[in-house]
Each structure stands twice: as structure tokens, then as C-alpha cells.
N, C-alpha and C positions, 0 to 999 in steps of 0.2 A: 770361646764363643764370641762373636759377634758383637761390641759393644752397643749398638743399637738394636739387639733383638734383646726383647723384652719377655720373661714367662707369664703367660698368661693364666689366672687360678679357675680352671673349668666349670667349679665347683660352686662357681658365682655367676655361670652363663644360664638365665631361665628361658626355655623355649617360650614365645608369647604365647603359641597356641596352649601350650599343654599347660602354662600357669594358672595355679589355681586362682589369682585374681580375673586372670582376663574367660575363664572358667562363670566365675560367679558374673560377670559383665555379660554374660551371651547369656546363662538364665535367666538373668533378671529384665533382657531385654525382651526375652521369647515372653515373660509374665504380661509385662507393659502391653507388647502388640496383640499378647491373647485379651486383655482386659479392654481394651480400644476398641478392636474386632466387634466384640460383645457389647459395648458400651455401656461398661461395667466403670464406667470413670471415678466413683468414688472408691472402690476397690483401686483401682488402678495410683491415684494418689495416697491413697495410704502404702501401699509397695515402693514407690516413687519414692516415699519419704525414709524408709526404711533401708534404702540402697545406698550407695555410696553418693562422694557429693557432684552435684550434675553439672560443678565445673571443673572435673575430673572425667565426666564422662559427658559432655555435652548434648547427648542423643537422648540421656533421663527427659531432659528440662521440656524439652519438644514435647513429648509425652506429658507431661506434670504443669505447662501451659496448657497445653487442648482442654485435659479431663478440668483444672482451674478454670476455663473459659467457660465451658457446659455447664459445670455447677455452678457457676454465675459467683464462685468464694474469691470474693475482694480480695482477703487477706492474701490470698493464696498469688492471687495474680502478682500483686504488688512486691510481692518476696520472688514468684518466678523473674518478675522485669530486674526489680534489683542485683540477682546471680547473672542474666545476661551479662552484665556491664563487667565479668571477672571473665567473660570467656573470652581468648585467642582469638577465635576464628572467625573474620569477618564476616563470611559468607555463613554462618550458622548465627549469625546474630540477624544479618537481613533477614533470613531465612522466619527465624521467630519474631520481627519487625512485619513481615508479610502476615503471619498466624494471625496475629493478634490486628492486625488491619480488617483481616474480614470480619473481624466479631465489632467493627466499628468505634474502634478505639485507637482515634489517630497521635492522640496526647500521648498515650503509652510507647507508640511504637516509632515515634517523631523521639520521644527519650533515648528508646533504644539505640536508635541510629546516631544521638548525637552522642554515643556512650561510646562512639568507634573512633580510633587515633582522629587527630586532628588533621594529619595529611591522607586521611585516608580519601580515596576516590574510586568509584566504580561505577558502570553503568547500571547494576540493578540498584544502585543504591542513589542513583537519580532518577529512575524510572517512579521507586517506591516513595520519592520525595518530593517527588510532583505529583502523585497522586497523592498522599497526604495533605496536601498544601490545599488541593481543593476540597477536601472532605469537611472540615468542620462549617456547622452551620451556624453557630453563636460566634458573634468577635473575639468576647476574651483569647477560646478555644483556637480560635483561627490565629491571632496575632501569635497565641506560645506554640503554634505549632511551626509554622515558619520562620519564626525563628529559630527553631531547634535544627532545620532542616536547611534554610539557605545554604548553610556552605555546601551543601551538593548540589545544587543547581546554580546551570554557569547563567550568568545574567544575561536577559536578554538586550538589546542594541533598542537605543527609540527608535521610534520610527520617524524623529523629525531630522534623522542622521542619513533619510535618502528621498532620492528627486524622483517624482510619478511624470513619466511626457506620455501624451497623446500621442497614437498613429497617425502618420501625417495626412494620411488620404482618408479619416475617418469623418464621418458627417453626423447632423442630428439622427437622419434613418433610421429606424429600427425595425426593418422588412421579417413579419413570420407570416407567409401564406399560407390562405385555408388548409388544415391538413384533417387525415379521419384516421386516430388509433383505438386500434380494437383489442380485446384479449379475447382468446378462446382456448380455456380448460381441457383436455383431453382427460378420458378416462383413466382414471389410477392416477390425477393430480389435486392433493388436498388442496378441498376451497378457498383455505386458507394464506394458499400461496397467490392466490389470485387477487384476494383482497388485499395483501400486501401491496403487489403492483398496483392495481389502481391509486393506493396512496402517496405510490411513490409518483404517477404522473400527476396525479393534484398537486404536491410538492413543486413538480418543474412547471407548473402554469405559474404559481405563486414566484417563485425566482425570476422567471421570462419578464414579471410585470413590474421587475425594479430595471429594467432597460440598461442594464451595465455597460461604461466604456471597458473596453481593452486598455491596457496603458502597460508600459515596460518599465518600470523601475532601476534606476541608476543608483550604484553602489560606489563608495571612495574607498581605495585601500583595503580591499578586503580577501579572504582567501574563498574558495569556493571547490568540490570535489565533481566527481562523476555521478553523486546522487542528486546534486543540486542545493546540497548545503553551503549556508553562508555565514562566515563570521570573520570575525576582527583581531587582531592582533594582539589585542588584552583579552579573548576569549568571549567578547560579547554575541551572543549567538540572534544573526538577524532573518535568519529562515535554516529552521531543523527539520531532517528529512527521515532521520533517525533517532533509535535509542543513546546514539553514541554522541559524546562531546566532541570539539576541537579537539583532534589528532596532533596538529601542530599551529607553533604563533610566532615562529618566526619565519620572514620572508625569504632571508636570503636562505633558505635550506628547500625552497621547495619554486618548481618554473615560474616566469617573470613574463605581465602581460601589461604591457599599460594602456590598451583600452580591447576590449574581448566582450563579446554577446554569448551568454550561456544557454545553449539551450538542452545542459544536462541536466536529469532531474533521476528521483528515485524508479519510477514505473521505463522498463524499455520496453514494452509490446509496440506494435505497429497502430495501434488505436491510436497510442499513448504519441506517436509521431506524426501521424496523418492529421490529427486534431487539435492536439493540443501545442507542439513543438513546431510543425508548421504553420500554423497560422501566427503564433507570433511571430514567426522568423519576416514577416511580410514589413516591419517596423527596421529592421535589421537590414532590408532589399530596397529600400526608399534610397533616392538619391540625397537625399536632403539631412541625412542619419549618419554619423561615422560608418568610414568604410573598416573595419577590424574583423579582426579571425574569431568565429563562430567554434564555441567550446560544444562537443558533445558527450555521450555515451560512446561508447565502442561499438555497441551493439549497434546504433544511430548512424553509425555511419556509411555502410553502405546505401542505405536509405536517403543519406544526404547527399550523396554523389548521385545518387537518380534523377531523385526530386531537383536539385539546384542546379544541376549540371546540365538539366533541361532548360536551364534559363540563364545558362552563359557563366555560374560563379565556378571560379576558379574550385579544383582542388586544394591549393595550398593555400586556401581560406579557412578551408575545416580543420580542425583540431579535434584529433580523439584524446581523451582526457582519463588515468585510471587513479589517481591520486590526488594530493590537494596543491591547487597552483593560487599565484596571489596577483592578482589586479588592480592595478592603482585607479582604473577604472571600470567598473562592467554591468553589464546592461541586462537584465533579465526579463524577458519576455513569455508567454505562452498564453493561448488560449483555453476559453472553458466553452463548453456547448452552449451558455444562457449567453454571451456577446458573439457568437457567429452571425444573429439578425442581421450586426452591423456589417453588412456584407460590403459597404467603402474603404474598409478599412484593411481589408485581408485582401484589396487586388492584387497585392505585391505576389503573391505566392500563389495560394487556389485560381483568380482569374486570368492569372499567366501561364500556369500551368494549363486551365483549360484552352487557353487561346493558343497554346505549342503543341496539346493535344490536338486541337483541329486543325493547324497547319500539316503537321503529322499525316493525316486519316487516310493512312492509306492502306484500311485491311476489313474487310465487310465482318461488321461486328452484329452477332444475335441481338434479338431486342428484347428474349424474351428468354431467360438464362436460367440455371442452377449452376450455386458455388459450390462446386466438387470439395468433398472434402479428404481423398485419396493422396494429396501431400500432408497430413495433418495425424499426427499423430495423438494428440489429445482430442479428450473427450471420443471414447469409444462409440463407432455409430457401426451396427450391424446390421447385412445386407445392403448395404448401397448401391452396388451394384446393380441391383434388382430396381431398385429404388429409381437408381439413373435411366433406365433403359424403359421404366413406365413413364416419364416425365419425356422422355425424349417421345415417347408415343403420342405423345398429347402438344410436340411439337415444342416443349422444352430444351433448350440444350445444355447439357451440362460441361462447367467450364471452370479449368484447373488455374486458378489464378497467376500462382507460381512459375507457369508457365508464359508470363505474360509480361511485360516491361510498366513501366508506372500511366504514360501517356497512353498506350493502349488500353489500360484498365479506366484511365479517366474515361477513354472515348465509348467502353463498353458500357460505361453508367451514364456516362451522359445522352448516351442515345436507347436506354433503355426503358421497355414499357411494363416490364415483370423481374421482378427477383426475389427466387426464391432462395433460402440459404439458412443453414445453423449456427444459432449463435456464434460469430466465431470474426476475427480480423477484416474480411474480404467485408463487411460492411461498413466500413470504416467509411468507404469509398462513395458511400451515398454522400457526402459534403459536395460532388463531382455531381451529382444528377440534376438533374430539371425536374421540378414542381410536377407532383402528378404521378409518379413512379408507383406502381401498385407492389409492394413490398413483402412478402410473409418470410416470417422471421421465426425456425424453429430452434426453440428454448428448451432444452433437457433441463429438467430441475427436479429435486426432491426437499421436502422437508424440513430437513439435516441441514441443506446447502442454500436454504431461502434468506440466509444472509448476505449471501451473492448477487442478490438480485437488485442491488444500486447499481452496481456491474452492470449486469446483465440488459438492464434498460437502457443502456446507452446509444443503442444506435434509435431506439423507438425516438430517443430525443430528439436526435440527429431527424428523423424523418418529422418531428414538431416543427425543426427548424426551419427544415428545405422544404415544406410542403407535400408530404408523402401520404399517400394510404398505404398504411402498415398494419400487420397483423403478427400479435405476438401471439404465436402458437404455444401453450404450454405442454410440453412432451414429457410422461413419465419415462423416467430411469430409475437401472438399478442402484439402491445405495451401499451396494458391496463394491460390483465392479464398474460403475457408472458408466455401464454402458449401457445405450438404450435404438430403437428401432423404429425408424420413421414409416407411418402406413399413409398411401396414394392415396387411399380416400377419406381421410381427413384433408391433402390437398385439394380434391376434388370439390370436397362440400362447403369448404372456404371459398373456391373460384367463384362454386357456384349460386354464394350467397352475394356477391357482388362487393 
């Protein structure tokens, strides 16, 4: 025989299924979730108690915390927290760190978490540490909870560690012409989504009347990603874009930039580029501004090749970005809807762009449009066709964005007297039009989804900004398969309320 094989005694191999311990583990588990089910919790604890110990079986204690939390029995809590602090498994500790958070007991579960190795690090268990941090409402309460918890949270960077410049071309100005936004309900749209919006455009009047500059912040030494996060080389994190820390802190392991304009960030929709990403880029296009390479999104960049390339900037300016690079210098810019008033300030980009667009004009553009939504695969809309071909009767014409280059979509807005269109990207493009654009704007929404609707108002602002009559149509949809079905004469009775 073989001096390295070994007889193995069979007689001492226990199947786990068929073991009578792991036997009694499955009953006693099916008890627990029958006594939960029913909310039978002091039944349920006393079984608990009577089973094996629950840091042998970890999934008891889960059980044996709730039914303790519902009967409000101290003792019981305080002996389930104590046995956490003997289990293994990180993630079943956060896990009962969460439980005992919703019953509003951040001291307890701020313990838990600091019961976990000392090198330990993870993302829920910064998520679950920052929301702790905020919960207590008395000081004692507050000062022991953060302390239990800091070491999961990476410290943030002051903020007297970076430089705020002005747009160069920016002025006092702060131009919003007359505008008229309306809502109008359709049938099968709870009332109550209606009064939401109205609150939320009360909201944007109040914002508008702090008259905010634009400004681009300058950063020394720092890394930055494709979502627009930024932080330092000891981990000090000076804008988080996610749940996740510093990926990496040291420079020389990741691309080398020593002066770079970021205008990556977490959102890549085309809103999120037409609005916010272009118009700061207008601080970045000043002669007067370092000239350096332009970090993006991936997604970003064909968009920036459109947009810029229409105003002479090189390609081998842009930078697609999929990981974290470091910048001994960089510059971060982007706009919000409440500083577009300052319309001196974004000439670099929206007034160059329109002024290439009408160098351009050379293709007879409708004035009086629908934005097709036959490239568009989300948000289910049935019958459009039908749809299209009544609005064209009425001398509408319907028009496939996608189909179209950047400077020709400026010039279809900018010389336009009617747009009508569904929620959806192509209104981005109202920052392009002229004062006066009579606007209706159809909203599918339900409900379920009326958390959406910060979202969802974004171009109503945009039409605040530029001076637009807008009308936000509220359209019901279905909440299984959100699709939903625009009717002509709801167009109709809007045109022809004026």
C-alpha cells in the first residue's frame, strides 16, 4: 500500500442532511417561522429558548431578537445583543445591527457593529453607520453612538481643502422670464399625485429666489472615478457618489493627470448631459481657464464629441474614464436648473452651440412638432401610431429625435411654437428655445411611482427657466406593465383652453 494513502473509518462520516442534529435544526426552524407567521412571539421565545445555542445556529437569534423587540422584554434584548458579539458571520451581525435599528435603538445596534473584528470593513456596514450616526436625538445618545461606529466611516475632507472660481463670463443677471405652468389631471390619476407636484413647483420658486452663482471647484491631489467621486490619498472622502469607499490610495497604481476637468458624475441619461454636464463644461471652454483634458462617463462621450466638436474642441481632449485616476490638479464643474437664469455665464457652450446651430440652418425645420417616441424603448406607450397620424391631421408633425444631429435639434427648438412630447430625454433640449414655446408635456405616472416625480418635473423647471408655457399633463398608466395610452382629445381640450 501506498504510504500516503490513508484508511479512512466510514463509520464516522455523518451525512448532514440525514443527521439527526441537522434533523432537529430544520424542525426547530419550521417552529420559529410557524410562530412569526402568526405572531405568536412569546410562544416563539420560549422555543427559541429551549433549542440549541443561537451561536451555533445563528438564524435562532434572528427569530429570538424580533419576538424580544415586539414584547418590548429588555432582558431578553440585552442577552439576544450580548450572544451577537460570539457570532462569526459579519454579515448576520449587520444583518441583526439593521433589526434592531428599525425598532429605534441605535445605541444597541451602533454596539453590535463595534462587536465586529477591528479590521473589519464593508459597505453595509458604512451605510448602516451613517445612518446611525444620525438617529439619536439626545447628545449623550448621539456622542456613544459615534463613537462606536466611526471607524466605518471614512472621514470626510474639509472643505477649506478646496478653491470655489466664478465662471468668467458670469454677471450679477439673474434673467427668469414670465413663464405659465399648469397641471392637468387625467382621469384614473389620484388627486393626490397632483398635489404633490404643485408642491414640488412651490419648492423650485423658493430655490430660484436664493439666486445661486454657478462656480467649479478645484481639487489638489486627489483621485476621482467615472461616477464623479472624489477623494484623497489618506481616504478622506470630499464628494460621495455612492455606497462604496475609496477603491484605491495609492497614486502610482492608477492613470496620472496633473490638471483635468471632470465632468464624470453618477447619473448618464442625456438630461443629465444637456443640463447639468454641459453647462458647466462652458467654465472649462473660456480662454482664460486651463486648457486640460475633459474626464467623462463612457456613456458621455459620444455626446461630447457632438456637442464640442461643434465648437472646434479637439477629440484628444476628452477622456473616457472606467476606473479611478488621480489629479494633482482637477476641476469640477456642472450645472443645476436654479443657476441656468444666469444665462452670462453658460455662453461658452448653450450660446455657441446656438449660434453654430444657426450658422448651420440649412434644413426647413417644423414649428410645430411631436417627439416621436418609436426609438424609445422604455416606458411603454400604446397605439402611437394612431396617435401620430391624428396630430399630424391637426398639422402636427411627428419627429424622431434620433434621427437628427445635435445642432439640428437645437435649431428645431429654437424656432419652435409647439412641443408636444412624453416625459422623456428630447426635452432636455427646451434650455435651446426661445421664451414663449407653448409646451405640453405628457407624464405617465401612478401612485406606486409618485416618488418619481422630482424626476419627473424637471423639464416643467427648465420651462420656469426659459420662459415657457408648459403643461404637465398627468396620464394614467398601468402599475403592472406601465404601459399606458395617450388620447387626442385630451390634446385637443388643452390647445383649446389656451
Amino acid at each position: 500500500m501506498d504510504h500516503d494513502t490513508k484508511l479512512i473509518d466510514t463509520s464516522l462520516i455523518i451525512d448532514p442532511v440525514a443527521s439527526p442534529a441537522n434533523e432537529s435544526y430544520r424542525r426547530t426552524m419550521r417552529k420559529l417561522k410557524g410562530f412569526a407567521s402568526a405572531g405568536r412571539w412569546l410562544k416563539l421565545l420560549l422555543a427559541a429558548k429551549k433549542s440549541e445555542s443561537p451561536v451555533a445556529h445563528p438564524y435562532f437569534i434572528d427569530y429570538q431578537l424580533r419576538a424580544a423587540l415586539e414584547l418590548g422584554d429588555e432582558v431578553e434584548i440585552k442577552r439576544c445583543c450580548a450572544e451577537s458579539r460570539q457570532i462569526d458571520d459579519a454579515d448576520r451581525v449587520i444583518k441583526l445591527a439593521s433589526l434592531i435599528t428599525k425598532w429605534k435603538r441605535p445605541l444597541d445596534a451602533a454596539e453590535m457593529l463595534n462587536g465586529l473584528p477591528a479590521d473589519f470593513k464593508s459597505d453595509k456596514a458604512r451605510r448602516l453607520a451613517v445612518r446611525l450616526k444620525k438617529m439619536p436625538e439626545d447628545r449623550v445618545t448621539r456622542r456613544n453612538v459615534r463613537r462606536l461606529v466611526s471607524r466605518f466611516i471614512p472621514p470626510r475632507a474639509a472643505r477649506t481643502e478646496t478653491i470655489t472660481h466664478r465662471f468668467p463670463t458670469d454677471s450679477e443677471i439673474f434673467s427668469v422670464p414670465p413663464s405659465r405652468i399648469e397641471v392637468v389631471r387625467l382621469e384614473g390619476v389620484e388627486p393626490k399625485i397632483e398635489e404633490l407636484v404643485k408642491t414640488l413647483f412651490t419648492k423650485f420658486e423658493v430655490r430660484l429666489e436664493r439666486k445661486k452663482f454657478p462656480v467649479v471647484t478645484e481639487y489638489r491631489d486627489v483621485f476621482t472615478n467615472e461616477l464623479g467621486m472624489i477623494w484623497s490619498a489618506d481616504g478622506s472622502v470630499f464628494q460621495a457618489t455612492t455606497g462604496a469607499g475609496p477603491s484605491v490610495t495609492d497614486p502610482t497604481s492608477v492613470p496620472l493627470f496633473d490638471t483635468a476637468f471632470s465632468c464624470a458624475g453618477r447619473h448618464k441619461g442625456y438630461f443629465e448631459w444637456i443640463v447639468r454636464r454641459l453647462s458647466g463644461l462652458a467654465w472649462r471652454l473660456d480662454p482664460s481657464t486651463p486648457d486640460c483634458p475633459i474626464l467623462l462617463r463612457k456613456q458621455h462621450l459620444s455626446l461630447a464629441k457632438d456637442a464640442l466638436g461643434a465648437l472646434g474642441i479637439a477629440e484628444d481632449k476628452l477622456v473616457a474614464i472606467e476606473g479611478p485616476v488621480f489629479c494633482r490638479q482637477l476641476y469640477v464643474g456642472y450645472g443645476e436648473i436654479g443657476v441656468l437664469p444666469r444665462r452670462d455665464a453658460f455662453q461658452g457652450t448653450y450660446g455657441a452651440l446656438i449660434a453654430a446651430a444657426e450658422h448651420q440652418n440649412d434644413r426647413e425645420m417644423p414649428r410645430r412638432f411631436y417627439i416621436s417616441r418609436r426609438d424609445s424603448a422604455r416606458r411603454s406607450m400604446a397605439g402611437e401610431l394612431e396617435f401620430e397620424t391624428a396630430l399630424a391631421e391637426r398639422g402636427i408633425t411627428p419627429m424622431v429625435l434620433s434621427e437628427l444631429g445635435l445642432l439640428d435639434k437645437i435649431n428645431l427648438f429654437r424656432d419652435a411654437e409647439l412641443v408636444i412630447g412624453a416625459h422623456g430625454a428630447g426635452l432636455s433640449h427646451l434650455v435651446f428655445a426661445k421664451p414663449g414655446v407653448r409646451v405640453i408635456e405628457i407624464a405617465p405616472t401612478t401612485l406606486a411611482k409618485s416618488k418619481m416625480l422630482g424626476v419627473q418635473t424637471c423639464f416643467t423647471r427648465l420651462s420656469v427657466v426659459y420662459g415657457h408655457h408648459h403643461t404637465f399633463m398627468l396620464q394614467p398608466m398601468d402599475s403592472v406593465t406601465s404601459e399606458w395610452s395617450p388620447n387626442i382629445a385630451d390634446i385637443d381640450r388643452v390647445l383649446a383652453a389656451g
